[in-house]
N, C-alpha and C positions, 0 to 999 in steps of 0.2 A: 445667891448663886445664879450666874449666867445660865439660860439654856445654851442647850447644843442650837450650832448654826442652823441644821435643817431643821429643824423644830418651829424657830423663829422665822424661817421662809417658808412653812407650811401656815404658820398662821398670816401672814403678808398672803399667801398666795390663796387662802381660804377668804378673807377680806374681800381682794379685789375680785375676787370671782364671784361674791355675791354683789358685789360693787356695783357690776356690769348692768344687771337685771334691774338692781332695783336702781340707777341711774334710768336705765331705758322705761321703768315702770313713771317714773316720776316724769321723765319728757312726755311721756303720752298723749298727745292731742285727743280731748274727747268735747262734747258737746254735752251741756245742764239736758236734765230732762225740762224742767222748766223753759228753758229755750225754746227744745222740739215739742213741746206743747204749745206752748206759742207759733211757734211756724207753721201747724196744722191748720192754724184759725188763721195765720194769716193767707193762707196757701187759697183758703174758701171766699176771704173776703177780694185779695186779689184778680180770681175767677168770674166775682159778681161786679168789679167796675170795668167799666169804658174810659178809664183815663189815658190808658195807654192809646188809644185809640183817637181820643180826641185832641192830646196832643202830636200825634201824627199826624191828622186834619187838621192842627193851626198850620206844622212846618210848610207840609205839601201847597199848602191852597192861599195863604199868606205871604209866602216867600217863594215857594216852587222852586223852581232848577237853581241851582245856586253852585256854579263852575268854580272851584280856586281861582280866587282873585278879581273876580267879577265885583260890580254892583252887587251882583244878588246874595255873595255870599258876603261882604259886610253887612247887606241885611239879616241876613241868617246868624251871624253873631250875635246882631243886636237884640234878636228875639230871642236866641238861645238863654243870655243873660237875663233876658227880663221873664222868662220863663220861669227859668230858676227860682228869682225871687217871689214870682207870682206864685207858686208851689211851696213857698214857705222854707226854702233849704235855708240851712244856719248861716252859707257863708259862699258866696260866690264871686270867684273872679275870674280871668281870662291872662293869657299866657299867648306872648304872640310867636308865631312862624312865619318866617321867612321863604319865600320857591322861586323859582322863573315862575315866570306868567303865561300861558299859553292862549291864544284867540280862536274861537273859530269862527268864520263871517259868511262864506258860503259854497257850496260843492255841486257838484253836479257831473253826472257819467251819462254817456253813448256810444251806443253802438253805431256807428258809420258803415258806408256803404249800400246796397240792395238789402240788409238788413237791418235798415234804421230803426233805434226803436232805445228808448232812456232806460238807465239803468238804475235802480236804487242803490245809493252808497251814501256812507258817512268817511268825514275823514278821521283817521287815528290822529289822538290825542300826542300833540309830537311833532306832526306831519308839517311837512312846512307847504309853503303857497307853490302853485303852479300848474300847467295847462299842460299835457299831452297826450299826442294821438300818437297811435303806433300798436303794431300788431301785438296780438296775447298768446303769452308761452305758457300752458296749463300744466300746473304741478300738482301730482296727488297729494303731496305731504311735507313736511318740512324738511324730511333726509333727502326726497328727490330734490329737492330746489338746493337746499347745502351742498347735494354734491354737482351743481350744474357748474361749467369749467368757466374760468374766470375768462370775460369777453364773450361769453357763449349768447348771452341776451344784451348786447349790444342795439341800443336804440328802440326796445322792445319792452314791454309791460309786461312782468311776471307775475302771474294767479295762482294761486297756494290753493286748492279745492277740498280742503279739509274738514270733512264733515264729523262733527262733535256729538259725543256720546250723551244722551241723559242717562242721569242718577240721582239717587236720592242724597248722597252724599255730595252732588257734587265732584264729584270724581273726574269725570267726561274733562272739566275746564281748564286741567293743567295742560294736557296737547294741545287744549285749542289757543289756549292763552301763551303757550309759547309761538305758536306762528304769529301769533301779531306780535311778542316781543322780539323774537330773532328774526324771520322772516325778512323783513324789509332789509336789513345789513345782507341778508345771505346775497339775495336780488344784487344789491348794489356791487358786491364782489364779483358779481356774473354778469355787472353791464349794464342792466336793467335801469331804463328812465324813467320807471312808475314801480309802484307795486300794490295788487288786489289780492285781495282773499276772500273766504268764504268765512259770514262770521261767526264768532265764536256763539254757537247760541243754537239752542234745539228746538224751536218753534219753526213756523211755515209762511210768515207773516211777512207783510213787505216792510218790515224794520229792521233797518240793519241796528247791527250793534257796534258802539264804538270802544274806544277803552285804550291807556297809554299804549306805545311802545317806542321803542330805544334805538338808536343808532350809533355803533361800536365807534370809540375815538377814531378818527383818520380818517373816515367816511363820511362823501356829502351826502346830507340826504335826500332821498327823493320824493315827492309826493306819493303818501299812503293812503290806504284806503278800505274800508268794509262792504261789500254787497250783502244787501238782505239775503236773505237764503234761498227764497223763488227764482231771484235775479241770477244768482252765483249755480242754481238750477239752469236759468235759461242759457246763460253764457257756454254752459258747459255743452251742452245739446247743440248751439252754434257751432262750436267749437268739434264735434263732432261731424258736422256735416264741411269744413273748411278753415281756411284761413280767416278769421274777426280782427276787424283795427276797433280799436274802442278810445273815444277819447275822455280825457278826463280833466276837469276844471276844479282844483281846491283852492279858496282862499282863504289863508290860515297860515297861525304860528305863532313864533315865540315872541312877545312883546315884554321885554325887562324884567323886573322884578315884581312882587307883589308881598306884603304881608297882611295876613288871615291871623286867627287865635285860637285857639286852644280854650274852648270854654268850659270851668270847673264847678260843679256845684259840689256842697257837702251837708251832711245829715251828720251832723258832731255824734260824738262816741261818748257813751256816761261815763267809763270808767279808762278806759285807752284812747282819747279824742287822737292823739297823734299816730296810733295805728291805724291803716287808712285798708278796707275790702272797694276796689274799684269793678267798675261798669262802666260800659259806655257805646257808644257807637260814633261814625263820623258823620261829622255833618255835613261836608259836600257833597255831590254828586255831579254826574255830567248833565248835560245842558237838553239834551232831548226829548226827555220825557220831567217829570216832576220828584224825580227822587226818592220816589215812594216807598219801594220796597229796599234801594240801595241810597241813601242807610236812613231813610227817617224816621223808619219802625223801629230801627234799634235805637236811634236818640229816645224816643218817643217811650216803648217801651222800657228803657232800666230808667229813665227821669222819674215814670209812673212809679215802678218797685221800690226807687228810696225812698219818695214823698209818702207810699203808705208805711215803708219802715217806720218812717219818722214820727207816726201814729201813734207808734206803739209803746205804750210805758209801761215800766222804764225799757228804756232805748237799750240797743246792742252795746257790749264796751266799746266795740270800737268805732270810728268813723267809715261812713259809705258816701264814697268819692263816684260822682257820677262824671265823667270823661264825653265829651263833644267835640270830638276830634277837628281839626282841620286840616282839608287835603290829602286826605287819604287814598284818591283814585289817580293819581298822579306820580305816587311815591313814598307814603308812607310817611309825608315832612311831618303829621300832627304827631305820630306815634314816636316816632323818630327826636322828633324838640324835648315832649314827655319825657323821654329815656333820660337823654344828655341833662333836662333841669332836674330829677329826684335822682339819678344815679345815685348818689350818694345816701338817698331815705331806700334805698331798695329793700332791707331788713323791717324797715317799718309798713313796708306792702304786705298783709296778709295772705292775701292772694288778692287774682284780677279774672274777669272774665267780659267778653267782647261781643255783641251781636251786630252780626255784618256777613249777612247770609239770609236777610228776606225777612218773611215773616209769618212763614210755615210751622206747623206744631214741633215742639223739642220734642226729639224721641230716643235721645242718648244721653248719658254726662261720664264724663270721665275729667281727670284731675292730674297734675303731676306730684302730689299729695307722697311725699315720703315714707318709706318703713312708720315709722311713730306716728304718724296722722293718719292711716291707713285705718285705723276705725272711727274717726270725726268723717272722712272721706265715703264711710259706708251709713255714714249714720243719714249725712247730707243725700247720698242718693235713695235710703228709704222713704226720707221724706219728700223726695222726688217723684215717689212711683207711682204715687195714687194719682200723677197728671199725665201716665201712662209713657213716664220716661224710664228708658232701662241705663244700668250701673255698666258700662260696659270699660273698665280698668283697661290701659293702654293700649286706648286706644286715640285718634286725634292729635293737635295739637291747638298753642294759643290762637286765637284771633289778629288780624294783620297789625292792626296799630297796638296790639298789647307786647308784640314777638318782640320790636326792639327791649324792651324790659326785662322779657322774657328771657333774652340773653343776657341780660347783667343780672339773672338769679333771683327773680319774682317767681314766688308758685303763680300756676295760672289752670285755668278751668273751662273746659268745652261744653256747650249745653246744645248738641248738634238741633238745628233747624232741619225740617222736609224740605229738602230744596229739587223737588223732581220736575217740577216747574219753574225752579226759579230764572232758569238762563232760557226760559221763552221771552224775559222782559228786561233783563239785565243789559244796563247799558241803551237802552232803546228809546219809542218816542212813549212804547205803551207803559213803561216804567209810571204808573201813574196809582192814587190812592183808592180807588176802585179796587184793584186788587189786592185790596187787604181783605184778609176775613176778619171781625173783630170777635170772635170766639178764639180762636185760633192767636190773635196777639194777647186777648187774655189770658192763654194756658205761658207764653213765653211771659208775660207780666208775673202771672204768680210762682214761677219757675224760676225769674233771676232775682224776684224778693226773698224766697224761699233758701234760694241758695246765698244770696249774701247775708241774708238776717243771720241765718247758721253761721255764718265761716266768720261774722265779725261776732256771734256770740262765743266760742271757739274757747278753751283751755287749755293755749297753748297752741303752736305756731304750724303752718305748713310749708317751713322750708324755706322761705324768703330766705337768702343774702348776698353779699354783695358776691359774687365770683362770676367767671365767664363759662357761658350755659349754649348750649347747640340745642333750642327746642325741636319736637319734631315738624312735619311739614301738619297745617291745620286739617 
């Protein structure tokens, strides 16, 4: 005998209602306790090496400045590679990018007239060559200069005097780092046959800081440029007392093409070798100082965290992909190539995490870790806390060359850096290995071992796949 219809949709509807649960129970992302035993001991012995640190001292002091497309950054590939293997990774290769090429060869600013006297500057990354003199129109900030009337700085040098906030986060660098992006276009709408700024940067030192920026199609561009911050001090105070012609000399600019690489090591997986937990940082940097804290601490340090992964037996399931970005201060080409060649392995990224922010103590983590991985994601920040990192859930976003991925639907993971100091040296000449603490890259070594041993030891997935993602800003 047939049931009655409702009978038969009570049991269908009693089914899938327990369906729901225990499907959501069975996705569950957790982490073995055997794993987070393991990460405790690694977490200690990470703490007790200097490897991070000494491979930061080969980058800086072997190769040093290493500009996209230079001499020096095919030497920084060739050492990245032979790095790799000197550290024992399973399997390294290199993946090339392609950029313009940009020079710089030499600068130089004054002030003219009864108050003669040099001014420190660098030119923006961008800027093309040229010589001139001509009075300076002082902006406090980038709305005043956007809204000065087209023709209004005709044959005139426009100063953007925009003084940058510290933070610990980092916060302060978004306004300043927009006047150097937008800035020079706004100038050139207004007339302007130079453009100065005040650099992006909170120290007091006579280094200025340099770093890309852009010029909107249609627009030629004009010679750009940074003043230290003493300088961008003293200018204003002239400025104060009268009319200043300042002259300014860059030689620089765009010379063709160039291709760099993409250098990849990997610490194979026992059990998932083709799911890949990536790290990494870029290897370029600009040309002023040695690269030190921007980015050879983060090469430096997550090389250091696979190579003691790779210690450890038996190994994580999955594989931990160490990333050596190239040209990343320029435009993001390494991050950007990465995207466009695994688009398609995006499902097979566990997750990714990026250090490129100095080499100050972690003092946060957060994750874009799904409903279902929401306890592997609290497991990973317990085992974070005793290096006196707090769990702080959305907050952050990826790292610069991780973001293009990031939108094609990689989970991805913040391990914030102290950076209250870091834009005293960013971009500069003092950008140098000196200001490393090696206590302090130890706690970030045993931090991003910590954190990928766990996420490639993992039961289960954090969300990776392929679809189009709006991460938030880092």
């Amino acid at each position: 005998m047939r049931a009655p219809l409702w009978a038969a949709m009570a049991v269908v509807l009693s089914v899938s209602t327990l369906a729901g649960p225990l499907r959501a129970a069975e996705r569950e992302t957790r982490i073995p306790d055997a794993a987070l035993a393991q990460a405790a001991q690694l977490r200690e012995k990470a703490l007790a090496s200097d490897l991070g640190y000494r491979i930061t001292e080969s980058l800086t002091t072997e190769v040093g400045p290493r500009l996209a497309g230079s001499e020096a950054d095919a030497r920084a590939v060739a050492w990245a590679e032979a790095k790799f293997r000197e550290l024992g990774y399973d399997k390294v290769w290199l993946e090339p990018v392609t950029f313009p090429k940009w020079e710089r060869r030499s600068e130089r600013a004054e002030v003219v007239g009864k108050h003669r006297q040099p001014l420190a500057l660098t030119a923006l990354g961008g800027s093309p060559a040229g010589t001139v003199e001509a009075e300076v129109v002082r902006f406090a900030d980038l709305a005043a200069l956007e809204a000065a009337p087209a023709g209004s700085l005709a044959g005139k040098i426009a100063f953007v005097d925009y003084r940058m906030q510290r933070a610990r986060d980092g916060a302060g660098y978004g306004p300043g780092s927009r006047v150097r992006s937008r800035a020079p276009s706004a100038a050139i709408r207004a007339g302007a046959a130079a453009f100065l700024m005040r650099s992006a940067g909170t120290d007091s030192h006579r280094n200025p800081h340099t770093g890309i920026t852009r010029y909107d199609d249609g627009l030629t561009p004009i010679p750009s440029a940074a003043l230290a911050v003493p300088d961008a001090d003293q200018l204003a105070r002239l400025l104060a007392k009268g009319p200043v012609r300042v002259r300014v000399a860059l030689d620089c600019g765009w010379d063709g093409t160039a291709t760099s690489h993409n250098v990849i090591g990997e610490i194979r997986g026992s059990k998932k070798p083709d799911e890949v937990v990536i790290i990494g940082g870029h290897l370029d940097s600009w040309d002023l100082g040695t690269g030190a804290i921007d980015d050879a601490a983060g090469v430096g340090l997550t090389m250091a965290a696979a190579k003691l992964i790779g210690e450890i037996k038996p190994r994580p399931a999955r594989t931990i992909r160490v990333i050596a970005y190239a040209n990343e201060e320029q435009g993001l080409h390494g991050g950007k190539a990465y995207a466009a060649a695994h688009a398609n392995a995006v499902a097979k990224h566990q997750i990714g995490a990026e250090s490129d922010f100095g080499a100050g103590r972690i003092y946060a983590y957060s994750s874009s870790a799904p409903a279902h991985a929401q306890a592997a994601d609290k497991q990973i920040a317990a085992a974070l806390a005793p290096l006196g990192i707090e769990h702080t859930p959305g907050t952050g976003g990826p790292g610069p060359d991780i973001g293009p991925i990031a939108e094609k639907g990689m989970a991805w993971a913040r391990l914030a850096q102290d950076g209250s100091d870091y834009f005293d040296y960013h971009h500069t000449p003092d950008d140098t290995f000196d200001k490393i603490d090696p206590q302090a890259l130890a706690q970030n070594v045993a931090a991003y071992a910590v954190f990928a041993y766990l996420a490639a030891s993992a039961e289960g997935d954090f969300g990776s796949q392929l679809k189009a993602v709006t991460p938030p800003a880092e």
